[in-house]
KOLDO-243734 format. One record per residue (C-alpha): residue number from 1; x, y, z. Coordinates in Angstrom, 1 decimal. Layout:
# KOLDO-243734
<rec resi="NUM" xx="X" yy="Y" zz="Z"/>
...
END
This chain:
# KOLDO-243734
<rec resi="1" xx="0.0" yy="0.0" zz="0.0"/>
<rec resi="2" xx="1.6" yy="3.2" zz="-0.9"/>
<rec resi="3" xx="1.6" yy="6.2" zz="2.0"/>
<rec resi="4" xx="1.6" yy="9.9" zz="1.3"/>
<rec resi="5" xx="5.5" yy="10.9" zz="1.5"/>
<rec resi="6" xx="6.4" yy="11.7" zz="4.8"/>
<rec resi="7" xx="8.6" yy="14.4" zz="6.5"/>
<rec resi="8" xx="12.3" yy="13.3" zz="5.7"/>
<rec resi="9" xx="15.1" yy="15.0" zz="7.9"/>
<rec resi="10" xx="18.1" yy="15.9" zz="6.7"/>
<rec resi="11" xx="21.6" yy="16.3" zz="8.4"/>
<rec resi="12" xx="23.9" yy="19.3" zz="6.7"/>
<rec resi="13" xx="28.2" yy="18.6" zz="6.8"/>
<rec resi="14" xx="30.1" yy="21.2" zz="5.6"/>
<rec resi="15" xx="32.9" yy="23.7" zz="6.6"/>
<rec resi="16" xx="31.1" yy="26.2" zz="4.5"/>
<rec resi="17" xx="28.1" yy="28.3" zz="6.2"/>
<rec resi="18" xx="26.6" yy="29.1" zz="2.8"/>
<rec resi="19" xx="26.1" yy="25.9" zz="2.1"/>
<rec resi="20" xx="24.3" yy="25.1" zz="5.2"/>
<rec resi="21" xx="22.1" yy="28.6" zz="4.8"/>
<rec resi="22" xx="21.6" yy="27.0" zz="0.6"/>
<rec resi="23" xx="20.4" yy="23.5" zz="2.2"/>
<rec resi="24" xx="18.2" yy="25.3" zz="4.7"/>
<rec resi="25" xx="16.5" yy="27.5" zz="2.1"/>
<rec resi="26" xx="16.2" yy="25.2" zz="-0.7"/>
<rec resi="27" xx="14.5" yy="22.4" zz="0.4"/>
<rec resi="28" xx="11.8" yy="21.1" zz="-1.0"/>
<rec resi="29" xx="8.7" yy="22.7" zz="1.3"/>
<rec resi="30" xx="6.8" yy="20.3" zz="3.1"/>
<rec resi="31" xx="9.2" yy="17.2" zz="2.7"/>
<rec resi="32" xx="12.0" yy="17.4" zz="4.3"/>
<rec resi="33" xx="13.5" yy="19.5" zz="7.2"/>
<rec resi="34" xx="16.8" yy="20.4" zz="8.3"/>
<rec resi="35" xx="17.4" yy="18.6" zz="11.3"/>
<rec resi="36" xx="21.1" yy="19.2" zz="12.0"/>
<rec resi="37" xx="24.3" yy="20.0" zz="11.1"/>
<rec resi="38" xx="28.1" yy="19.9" zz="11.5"/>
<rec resi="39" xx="31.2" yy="21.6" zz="10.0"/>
<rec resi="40" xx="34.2" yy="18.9" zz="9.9"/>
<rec resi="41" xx="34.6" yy="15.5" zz="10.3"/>
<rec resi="42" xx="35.0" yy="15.2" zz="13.5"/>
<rec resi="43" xx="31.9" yy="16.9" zz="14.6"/>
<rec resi="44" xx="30.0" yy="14.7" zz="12.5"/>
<rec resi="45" xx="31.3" yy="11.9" zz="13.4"/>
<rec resi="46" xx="30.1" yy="12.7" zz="17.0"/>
<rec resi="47" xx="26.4" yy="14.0" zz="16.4"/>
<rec resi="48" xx="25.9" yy="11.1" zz="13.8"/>
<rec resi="49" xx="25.7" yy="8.5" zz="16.2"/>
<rec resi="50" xx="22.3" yy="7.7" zz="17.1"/>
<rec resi="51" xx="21.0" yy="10.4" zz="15.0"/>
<rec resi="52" xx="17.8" yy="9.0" zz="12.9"/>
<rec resi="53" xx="18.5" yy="11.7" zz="9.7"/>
<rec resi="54" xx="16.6" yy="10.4" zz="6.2"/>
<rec resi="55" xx="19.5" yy="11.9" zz="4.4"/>
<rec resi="56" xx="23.0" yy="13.0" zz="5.1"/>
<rec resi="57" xx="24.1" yy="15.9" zz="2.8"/>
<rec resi="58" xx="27.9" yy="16.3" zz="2.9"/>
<rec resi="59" xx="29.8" yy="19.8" zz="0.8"/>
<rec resi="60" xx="33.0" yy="18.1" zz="0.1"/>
<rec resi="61" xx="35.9" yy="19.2" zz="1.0"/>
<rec resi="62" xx="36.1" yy="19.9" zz="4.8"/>
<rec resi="63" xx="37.9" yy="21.9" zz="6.6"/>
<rec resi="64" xx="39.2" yy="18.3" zz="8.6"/>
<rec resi="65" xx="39.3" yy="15.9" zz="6.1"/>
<rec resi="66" xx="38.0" yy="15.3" zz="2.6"/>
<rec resi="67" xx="35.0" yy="13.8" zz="3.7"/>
<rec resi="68" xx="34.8" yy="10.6" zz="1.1"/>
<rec resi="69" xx="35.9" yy="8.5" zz="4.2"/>
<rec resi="70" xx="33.0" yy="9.8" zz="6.4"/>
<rec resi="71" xx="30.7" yy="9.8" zz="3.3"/>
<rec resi="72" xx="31.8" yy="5.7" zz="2.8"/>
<rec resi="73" xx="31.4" yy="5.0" zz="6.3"/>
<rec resi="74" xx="28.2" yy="6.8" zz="6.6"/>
<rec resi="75" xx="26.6" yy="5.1" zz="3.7"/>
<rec resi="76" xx="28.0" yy="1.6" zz="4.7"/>
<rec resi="77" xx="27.4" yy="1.7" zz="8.4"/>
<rec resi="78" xx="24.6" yy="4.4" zz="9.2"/>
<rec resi="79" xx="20.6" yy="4.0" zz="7.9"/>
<rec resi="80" xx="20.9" yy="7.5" zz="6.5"/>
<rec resi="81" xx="21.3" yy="7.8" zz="2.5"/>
<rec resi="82" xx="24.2" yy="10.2" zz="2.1"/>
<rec resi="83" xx="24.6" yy="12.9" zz="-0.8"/>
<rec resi="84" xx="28.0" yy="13.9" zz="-1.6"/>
<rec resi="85" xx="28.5" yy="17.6" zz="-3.3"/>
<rec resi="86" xx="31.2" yy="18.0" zz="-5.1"/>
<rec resi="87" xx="33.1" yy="20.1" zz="-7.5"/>
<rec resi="88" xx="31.9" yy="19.5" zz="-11.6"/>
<rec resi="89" xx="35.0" yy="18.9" zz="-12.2"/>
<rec resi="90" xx="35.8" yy="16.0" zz="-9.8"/>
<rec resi="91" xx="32.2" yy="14.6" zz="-10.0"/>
<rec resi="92" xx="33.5" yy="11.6" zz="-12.1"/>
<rec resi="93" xx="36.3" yy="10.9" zz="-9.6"/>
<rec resi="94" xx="33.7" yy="10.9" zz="-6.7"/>
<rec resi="95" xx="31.6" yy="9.0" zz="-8.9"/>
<rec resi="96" xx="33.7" yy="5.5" zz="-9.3"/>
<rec resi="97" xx="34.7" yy="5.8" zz="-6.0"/>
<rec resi="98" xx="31.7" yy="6.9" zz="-3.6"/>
<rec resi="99" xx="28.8" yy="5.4" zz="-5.5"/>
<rec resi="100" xx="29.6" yy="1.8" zz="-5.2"/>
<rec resi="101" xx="29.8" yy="2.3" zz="-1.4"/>
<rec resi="102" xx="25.9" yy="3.1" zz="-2.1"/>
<rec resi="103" xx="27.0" yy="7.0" zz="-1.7"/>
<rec resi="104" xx="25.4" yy="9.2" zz="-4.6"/>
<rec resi="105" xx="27.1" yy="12.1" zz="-5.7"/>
<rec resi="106" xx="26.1" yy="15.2" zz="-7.1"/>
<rec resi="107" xx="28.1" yy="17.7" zz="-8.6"/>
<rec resi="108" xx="28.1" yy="21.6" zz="-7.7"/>
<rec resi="109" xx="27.0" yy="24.3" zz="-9.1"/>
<rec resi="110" xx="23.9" yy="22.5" zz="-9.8"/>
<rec resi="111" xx="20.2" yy="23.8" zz="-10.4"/>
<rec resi="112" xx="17.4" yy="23.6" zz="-7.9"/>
<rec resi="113" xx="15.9" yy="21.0" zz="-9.8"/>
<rec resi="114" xx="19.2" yy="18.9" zz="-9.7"/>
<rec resi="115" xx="19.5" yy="19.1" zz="-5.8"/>
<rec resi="116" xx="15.6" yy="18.3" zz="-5.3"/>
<rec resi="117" xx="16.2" yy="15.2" zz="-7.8"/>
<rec resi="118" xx="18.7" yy="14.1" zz="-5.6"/>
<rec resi="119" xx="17.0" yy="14.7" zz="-2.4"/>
<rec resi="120" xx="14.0" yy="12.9" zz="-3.2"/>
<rec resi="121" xx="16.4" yy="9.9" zz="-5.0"/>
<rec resi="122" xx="18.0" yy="9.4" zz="-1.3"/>
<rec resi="123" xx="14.7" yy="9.3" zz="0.9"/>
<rec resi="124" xx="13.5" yy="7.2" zz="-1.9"/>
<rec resi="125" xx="16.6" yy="4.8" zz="-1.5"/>
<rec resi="126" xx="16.1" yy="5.5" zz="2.6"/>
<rec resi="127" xx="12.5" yy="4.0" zz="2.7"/>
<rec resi="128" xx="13.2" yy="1.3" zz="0.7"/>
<rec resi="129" xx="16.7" yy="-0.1" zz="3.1"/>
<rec resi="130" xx="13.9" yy="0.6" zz="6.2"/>
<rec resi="131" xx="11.4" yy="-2.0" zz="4.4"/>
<rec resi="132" xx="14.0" yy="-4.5" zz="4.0"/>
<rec resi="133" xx="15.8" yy="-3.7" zz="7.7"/>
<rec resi="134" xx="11.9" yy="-4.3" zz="8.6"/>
<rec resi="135" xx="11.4" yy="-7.4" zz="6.9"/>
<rec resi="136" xx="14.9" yy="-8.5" zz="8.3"/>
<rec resi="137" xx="14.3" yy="-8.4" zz="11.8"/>
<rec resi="138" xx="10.8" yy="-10.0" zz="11.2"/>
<rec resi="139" xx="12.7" yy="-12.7" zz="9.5"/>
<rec resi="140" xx="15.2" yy="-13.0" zz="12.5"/>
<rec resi="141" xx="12.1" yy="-13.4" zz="14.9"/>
<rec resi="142" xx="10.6" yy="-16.1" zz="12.5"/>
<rec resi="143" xx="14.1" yy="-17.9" zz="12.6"/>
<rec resi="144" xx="14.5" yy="-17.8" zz="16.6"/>
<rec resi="145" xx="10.8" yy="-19.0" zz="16.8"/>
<rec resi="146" xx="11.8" yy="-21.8" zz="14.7"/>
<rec resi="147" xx="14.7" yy="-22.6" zz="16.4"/>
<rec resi="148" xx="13.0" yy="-22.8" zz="19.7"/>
<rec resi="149" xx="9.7" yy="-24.7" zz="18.4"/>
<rec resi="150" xx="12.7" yy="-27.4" zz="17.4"/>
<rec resi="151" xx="14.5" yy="-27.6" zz="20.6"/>
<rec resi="152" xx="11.2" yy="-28.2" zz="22.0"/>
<rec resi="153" xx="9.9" yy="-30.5" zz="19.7"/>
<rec resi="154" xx="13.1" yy="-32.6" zz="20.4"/>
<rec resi="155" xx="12.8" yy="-32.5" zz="24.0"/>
<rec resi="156" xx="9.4" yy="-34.1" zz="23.5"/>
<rec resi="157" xx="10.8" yy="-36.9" zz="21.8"/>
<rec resi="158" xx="13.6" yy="-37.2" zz="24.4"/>
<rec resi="159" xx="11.6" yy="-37.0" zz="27.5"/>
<rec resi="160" xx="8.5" yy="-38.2" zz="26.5"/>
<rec resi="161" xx="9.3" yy="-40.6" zz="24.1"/>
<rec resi="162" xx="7.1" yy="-38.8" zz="21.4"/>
<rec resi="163" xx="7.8" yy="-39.2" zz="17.3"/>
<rec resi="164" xx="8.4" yy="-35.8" zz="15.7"/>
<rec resi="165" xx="4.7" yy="-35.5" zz="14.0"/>
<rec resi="166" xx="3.4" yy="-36.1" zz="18.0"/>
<rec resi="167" xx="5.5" yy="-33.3" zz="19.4"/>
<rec resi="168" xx="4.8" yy="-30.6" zz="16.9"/>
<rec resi="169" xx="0.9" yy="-31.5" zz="17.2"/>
<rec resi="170" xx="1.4" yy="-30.8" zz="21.2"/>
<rec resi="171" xx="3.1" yy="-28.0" zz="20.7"/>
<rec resi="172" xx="0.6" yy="-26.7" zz="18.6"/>
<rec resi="173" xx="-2.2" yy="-27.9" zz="20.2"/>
<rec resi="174" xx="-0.7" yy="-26.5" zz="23.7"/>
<rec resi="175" xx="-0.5" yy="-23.0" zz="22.0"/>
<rec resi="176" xx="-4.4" yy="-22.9" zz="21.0"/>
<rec resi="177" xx="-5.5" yy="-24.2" zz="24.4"/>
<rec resi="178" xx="-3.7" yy="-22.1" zz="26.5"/>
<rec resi="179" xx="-3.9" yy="-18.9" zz="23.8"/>
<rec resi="180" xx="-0.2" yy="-17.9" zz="23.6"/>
<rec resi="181" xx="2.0" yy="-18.4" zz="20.4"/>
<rec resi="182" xx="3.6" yy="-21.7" zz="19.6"/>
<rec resi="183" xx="7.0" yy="-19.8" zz="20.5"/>
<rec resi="184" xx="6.0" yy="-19.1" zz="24.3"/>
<rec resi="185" xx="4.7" yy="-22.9" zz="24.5"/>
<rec resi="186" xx="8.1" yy="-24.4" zz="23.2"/>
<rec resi="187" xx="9.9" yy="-21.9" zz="25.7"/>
<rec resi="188" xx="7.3" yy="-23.4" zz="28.6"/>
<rec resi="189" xx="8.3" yy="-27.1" zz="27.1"/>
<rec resi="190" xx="11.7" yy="-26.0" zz="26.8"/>
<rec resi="191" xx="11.9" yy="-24.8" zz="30.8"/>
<rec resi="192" xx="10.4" yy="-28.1" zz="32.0"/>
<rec resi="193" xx="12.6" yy="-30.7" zz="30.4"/>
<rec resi="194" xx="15.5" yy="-28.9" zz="29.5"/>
<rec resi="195" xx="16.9" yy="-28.6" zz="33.2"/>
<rec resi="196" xx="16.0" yy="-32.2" zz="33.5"/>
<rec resi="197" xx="19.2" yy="-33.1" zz="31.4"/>
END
């Protein structure tokens, strides 16, 4: 089901306060909001962690470091999608070595449209890595409950001398009598054999 586009925040990196004013001013209204900002590396390296920005928007250089590194790692390791400006001229450099680390690049000067485009491209990319993350965690869960409907089932067959088609029936049937999920009924199994052993 698609969702109206919700409010995307965006964190600003860049030695250069014009930049940060630009990025303030030129957002698309409605969509996105500024919702932080640092000047080197170093700050940014601090403030990002634990911050839940949409999009990271980094003016390379700063006045620290390049920034590719902290663009790399950001992209690799963070949630955020990150946007790296750079100069026209060094916008195919950046390219080949920032996009495969899932980094996109644009290159400055660039027209409103261009930076908008690119906005809307990294909350794009942004939503889509939260679905998967999502699914991925429900997956984890589904695996674990698996995992511990097993062990059960097995110390059924141990204990109680059960075939495999006998436990996962009692297990199941256990579940709907008592109204809880199959998962807390092989962890209630699990606490009264397992400590037999």
């Amino acid at each position: 089901m698609l969702t109206r586009f919700e409010q995307k925040e965006v964190f600003v990196i860049s030695s250069n306060e014009n930049f940060h004013r630009y990025v303030r001013d030129n957002l698309p209204e409605g969509d996105f909001i500024v919702s932080g900002g640092a000047d080197t590396c170093t700050e940014a390296r601090q403030k990002m962690m634990g911050n839940r920005s949409a999009v990271v928007v980094i003016n390379i250089p700063l006045s620290d470091e390049c920034g590719t590194e902290l663009a790399g790692d950001l992209a690799e390791n963070g949630s955020a999608s990150v946007i790296a400006v750079v100069k026209n001229e060094q916008e195919p450099e950046f390219r080949q070595s920032l996009e495969p680390a899932g980094v996109f690049v644009l290159g400055k000067p660039f027209p409103h449209s261009s930076f908008h485009q690119a906005l809307y491209d990294a909350a794009s990319a942004y939503a889509r890595m939260q679905i998967i993350s999502q699914e991925n965690q429900r997956l984890q869960i589904k695996l674990i409950d698996l995992r511990l409907v097993n062990r059960a089932k097995y110390a059924l067959i141990q204990y109680l001398g059960m075939t495999e088609e006998e436990a996962h029936k009692y297990i199941e049937h256990m579940a709907m009598d008592q109204r809880i999920s199959k998962r807390k009924a092989a962890e209630n199994i699990l606490k009264t054999y397992e400590n037999q052993g």
